[in-house]
C-alpha positions in Angstrom: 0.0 0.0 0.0 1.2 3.5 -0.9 1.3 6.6 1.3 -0.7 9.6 0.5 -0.9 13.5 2.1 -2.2 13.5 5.3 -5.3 15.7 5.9 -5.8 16.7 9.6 -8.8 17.4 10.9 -10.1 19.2 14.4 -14.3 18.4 14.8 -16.3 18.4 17.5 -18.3 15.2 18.5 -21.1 15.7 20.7 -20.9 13.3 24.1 -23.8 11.5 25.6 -24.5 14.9 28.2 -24.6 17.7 25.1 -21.0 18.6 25.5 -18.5 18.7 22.7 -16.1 16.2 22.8 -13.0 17.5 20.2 -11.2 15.2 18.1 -8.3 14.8 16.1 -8.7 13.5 12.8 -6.3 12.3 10.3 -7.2 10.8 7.1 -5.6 10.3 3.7 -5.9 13.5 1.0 -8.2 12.3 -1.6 -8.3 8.6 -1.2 -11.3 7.5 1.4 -9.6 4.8 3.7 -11.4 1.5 3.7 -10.6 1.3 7.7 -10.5 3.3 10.6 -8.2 3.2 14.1 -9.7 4.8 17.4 -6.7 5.9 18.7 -7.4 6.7 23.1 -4.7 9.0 25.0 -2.5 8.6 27.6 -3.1 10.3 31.1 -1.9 13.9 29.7 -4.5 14.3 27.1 -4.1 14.9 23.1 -0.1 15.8 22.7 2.1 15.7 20.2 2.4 11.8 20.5 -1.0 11.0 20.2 -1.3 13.3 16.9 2.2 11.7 15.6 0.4 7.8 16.4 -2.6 8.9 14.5 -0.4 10.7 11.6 1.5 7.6 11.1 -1.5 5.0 10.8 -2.6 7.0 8.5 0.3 6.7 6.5 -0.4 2.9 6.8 -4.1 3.5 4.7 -6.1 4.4 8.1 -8.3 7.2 9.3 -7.4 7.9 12.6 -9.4 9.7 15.5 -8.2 10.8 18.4 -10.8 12.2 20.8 -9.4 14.8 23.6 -11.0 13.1 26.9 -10.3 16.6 28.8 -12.6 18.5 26.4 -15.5 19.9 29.1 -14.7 23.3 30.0 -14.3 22.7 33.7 -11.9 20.1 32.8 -9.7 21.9 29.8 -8.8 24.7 31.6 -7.6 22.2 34.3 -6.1 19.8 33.0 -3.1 20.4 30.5 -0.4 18.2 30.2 1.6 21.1 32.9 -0.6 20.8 35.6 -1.4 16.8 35.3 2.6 16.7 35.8 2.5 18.7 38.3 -0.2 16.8 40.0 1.5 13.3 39.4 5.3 14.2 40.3 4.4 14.4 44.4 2.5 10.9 44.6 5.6 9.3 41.9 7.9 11.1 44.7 6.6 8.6 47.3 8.4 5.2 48.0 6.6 2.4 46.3 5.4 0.7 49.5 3.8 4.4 50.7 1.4 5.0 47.6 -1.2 2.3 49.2 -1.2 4.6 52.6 -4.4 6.4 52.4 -2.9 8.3 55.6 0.3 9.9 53.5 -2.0 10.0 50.1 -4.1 12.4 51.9 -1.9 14.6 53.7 0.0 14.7 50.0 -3.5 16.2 48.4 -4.1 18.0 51.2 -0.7 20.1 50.5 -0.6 20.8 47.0 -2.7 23.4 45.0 -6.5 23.2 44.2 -5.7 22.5 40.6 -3.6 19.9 41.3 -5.7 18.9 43.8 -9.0 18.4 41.4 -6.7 16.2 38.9 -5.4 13.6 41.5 -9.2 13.5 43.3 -10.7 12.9 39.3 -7.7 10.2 38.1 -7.2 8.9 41.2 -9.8 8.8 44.1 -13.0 9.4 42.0 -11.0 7.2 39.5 -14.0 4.5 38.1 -16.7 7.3 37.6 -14.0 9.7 35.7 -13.3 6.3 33.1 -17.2 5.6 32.8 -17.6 8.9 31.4 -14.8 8.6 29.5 -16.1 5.3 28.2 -19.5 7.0 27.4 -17.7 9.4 25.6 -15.7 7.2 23.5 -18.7 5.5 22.8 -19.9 8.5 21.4 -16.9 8.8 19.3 -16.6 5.3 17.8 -21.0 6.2 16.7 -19.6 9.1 15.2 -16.7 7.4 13.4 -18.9 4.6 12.5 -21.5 7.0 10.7 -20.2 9.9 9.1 -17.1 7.7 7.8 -18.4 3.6 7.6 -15.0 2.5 7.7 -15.7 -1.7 6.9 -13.2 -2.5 9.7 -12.6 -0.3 12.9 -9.8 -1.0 15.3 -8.5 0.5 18.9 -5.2 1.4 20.0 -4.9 3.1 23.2 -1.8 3.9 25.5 -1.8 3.6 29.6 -4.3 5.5 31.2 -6.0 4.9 26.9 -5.0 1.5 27.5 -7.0 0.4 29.7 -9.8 2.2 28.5 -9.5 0.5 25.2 -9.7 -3.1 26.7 -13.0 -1.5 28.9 -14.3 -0.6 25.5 -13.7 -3.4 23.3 -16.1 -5.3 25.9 -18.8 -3.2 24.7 -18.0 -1.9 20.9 -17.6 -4.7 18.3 -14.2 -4.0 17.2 -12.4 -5.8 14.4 -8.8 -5.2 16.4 -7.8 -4.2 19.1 -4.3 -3.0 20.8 -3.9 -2.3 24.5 -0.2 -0.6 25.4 0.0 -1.6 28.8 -3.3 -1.2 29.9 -5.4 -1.9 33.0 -7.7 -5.3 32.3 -11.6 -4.7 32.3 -12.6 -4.0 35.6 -15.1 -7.2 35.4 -12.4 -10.0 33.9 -14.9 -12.3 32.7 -16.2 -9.5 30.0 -13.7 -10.5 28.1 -16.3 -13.0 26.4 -17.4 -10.2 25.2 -15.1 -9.0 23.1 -15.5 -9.9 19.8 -12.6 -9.2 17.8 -8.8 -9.7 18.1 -6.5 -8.4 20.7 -2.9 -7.9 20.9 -1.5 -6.6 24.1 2.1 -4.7 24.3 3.4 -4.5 27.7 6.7 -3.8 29.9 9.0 -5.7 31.7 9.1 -3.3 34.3 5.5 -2.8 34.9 4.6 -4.3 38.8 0.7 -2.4 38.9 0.0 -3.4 35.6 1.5 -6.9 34.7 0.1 -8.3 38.3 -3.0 -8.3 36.3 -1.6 -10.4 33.2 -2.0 -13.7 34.9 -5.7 -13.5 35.4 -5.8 -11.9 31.9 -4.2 -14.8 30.0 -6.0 -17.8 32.1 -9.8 -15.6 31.1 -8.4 -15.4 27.4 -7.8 -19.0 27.6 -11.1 -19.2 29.5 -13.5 -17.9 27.1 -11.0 -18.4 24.1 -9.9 -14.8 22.9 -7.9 -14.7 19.7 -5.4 -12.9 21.7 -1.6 -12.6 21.3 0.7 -10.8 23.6 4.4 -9.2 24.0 5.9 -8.4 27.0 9.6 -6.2 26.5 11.7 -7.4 28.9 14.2 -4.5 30.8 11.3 -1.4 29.5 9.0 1.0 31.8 5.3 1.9 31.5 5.4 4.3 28.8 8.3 3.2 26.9 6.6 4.0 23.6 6.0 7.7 23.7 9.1 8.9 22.1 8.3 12.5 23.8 8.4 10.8 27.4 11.0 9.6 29.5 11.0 6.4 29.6 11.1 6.0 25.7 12.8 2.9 24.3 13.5 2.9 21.0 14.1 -0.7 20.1 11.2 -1.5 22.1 9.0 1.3 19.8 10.1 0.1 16.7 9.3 -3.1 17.0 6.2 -2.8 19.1 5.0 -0.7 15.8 6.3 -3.5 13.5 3.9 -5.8 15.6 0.7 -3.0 15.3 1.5 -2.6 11.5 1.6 -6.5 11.1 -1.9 -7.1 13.5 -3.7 -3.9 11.9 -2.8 -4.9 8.2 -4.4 -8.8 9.2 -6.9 -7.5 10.8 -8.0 -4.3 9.5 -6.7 -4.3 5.7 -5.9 -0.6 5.8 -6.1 -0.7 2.0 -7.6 2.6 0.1 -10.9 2.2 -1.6 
C-alpha cells in the first residue's frame, strides 16, 4: 500500500451529556480509507504523541481519531499536560510501599494546589466514575466514526491511562482489532467473552501495577477463548513508547510498531478504496 498526504482534521463530536467532545482526525488526501483506528490518549490528554500515532497510521491507509477526553470546560482549563505533571510528580515522589497509605496519600493532596488537587481527586480517588464517562464518551466517538465515515473494519489502540480504556471498550463496541499498550484489564475479567474481535497486548517488563494483572488476563483469554496474542519487552517501563516521554525505548518502539502494523494490516486491511 502507498502513502498519501495526510489531511488533519479538528471536529467536535457531541458526548452523551450535550458537550463537545473534540477530536483529532487524520485521514488520507483524496483517497477514502477503507478502515479506521480509534486511537485513546494517555493520562496527559491529546499531545504531540497522540497526533504523531494517529499521523503515522494514516500513512499505513487508516483514518485515525483521536478524541481529547479533557474536552469539558471545567476540565480543559484544568487539565493540561503542565498541571497533570505537576499533579502526578508528588504521589511518583513517594516510595513504592507508601502510595497504598491512604494516611500519606491524603496529607500529600491535602498540601498541593487546588488544581492539582482536582486532577489527583478525578484520576485517582473518583478514579471508576471519571473512566465511565470517559467510556461513554468514546462510545460517542466510535457512533460518530462509525456513521459519518463507515469504515468496513474499525480498530483500537490506546496507551496507559487509553489502555486500559480500550480493553473496557472493546467489551462493549464490536471492534475488528484491538491493541492495549499496557493497559489496566476490564474491571469485570470475565467481559472479556465479550469481546469480539482480536486483541494484541504490548506490555513492559518493568510494569509491577500493571503486569500483576496479566496472569488473570491470560487464564480468562484462555477461558472464554480470545484470539489474543501478547508481547511483553523485557528491561522497558510503562510508557516506553511515547518517544516524547522519558522512559522511551526505542528498540522496544520500533518493534512494538512492526507488531501494530503487522496485526492492523491482518486485521483491518488498511487498504484505500
Amino acid at each position: 500500500m502507498g502513502t498519501a498526504k495526510i489531511v488533519e482534521e479538528q471536529i467536535g463530536i457531541k458526548a452523551a451529556d450535550g458537550s463537545e467532545i473534540e477530536t483529532f482526525l487524520t485521514h488520507p488526501e483524496g483517497k477514502k480509507s477503507t478502515a479506521g483506528v480509534l486511537v485513546i490518549q494517555e493520562i496527559w490528554g491529546v499531545t504531540d504523541f497522540i497526533r504523531t500515532v494517529c499521523r503515522r497510521l494514516t500513512e499505513q491507509g487508516y483514518t485515525a481519531l483521536a478524541p481529547h477526553l479533557y474536552s469539558r470546560k471545567e476540565e480543559k482549563e484544568v487539565f493540561t499536560e503542565e498541571n497533570i505533571m505537576d499533579a502526578m510528580r508528588p504521589f511518583w515522589s513517594l516510595p513504592p510501599e507508601k502510595r497504598g497509605d491512604q494516611k500519606v496519600i491524603q496529607e500529600m493532596v491535602a498540601s498541593i494546589p487546588e488544581n492539582t488537587r482536582k486532577i489527583v481527586t478525578k484520576v485517582m480517588f473518583e478514579r471508576e466514575n471519571t473512566e465511565k464517562r470517559m467510556i461513554s464518551d468514546l462510545m460517542e466517538v466510535d457512533k460518530f466514526f462509525r456513521s459519518n465515515y463507515s469504515p468496513s473494519k474499525i480498530g483500537v489502540v490506546g496507551f496507559c491511562l487509553g489502555g486500559g480504556l480500550a480493553f473496557q471498550l472493546s467489551t462493549q463496541v464490536p471492534f475488528d482489532a484491538s491493541v492495549i499498550f499496557y493497559g489496566a484489564n476490564p474491571r469485570k475479567i470475565e467481559d472479556l467473552a465479550k469481546i469480539k474481535g482480536s486483541v494484541l497486548g504490548i506490555y513492559a517488563g518493568e510494569d509491577s501495577s500493571i503486569n500483576n494483572g496479566l496472569p488473570s488476563l491470560v487464564e480468562n483469554a484462555v477461558k472464554y477463548k480470545l484470539d489474543f496474542e501478547m508481547k511483553i519487552y523485557p528491561g522497558t517501563y510503562h510508557a516506553f513508547f511515547n518517544h516524547t516521554g522519558m522512559s522511551y525505548n526505542r528498540a522496544a518502539s520500533e518493534d512494538s510498531w512492526d507488531r501494530i502494523n503487522r496485526f492492523f494490516r491482518i486485521k483491518l486491511g488498511g487498504q484505500y478504496a
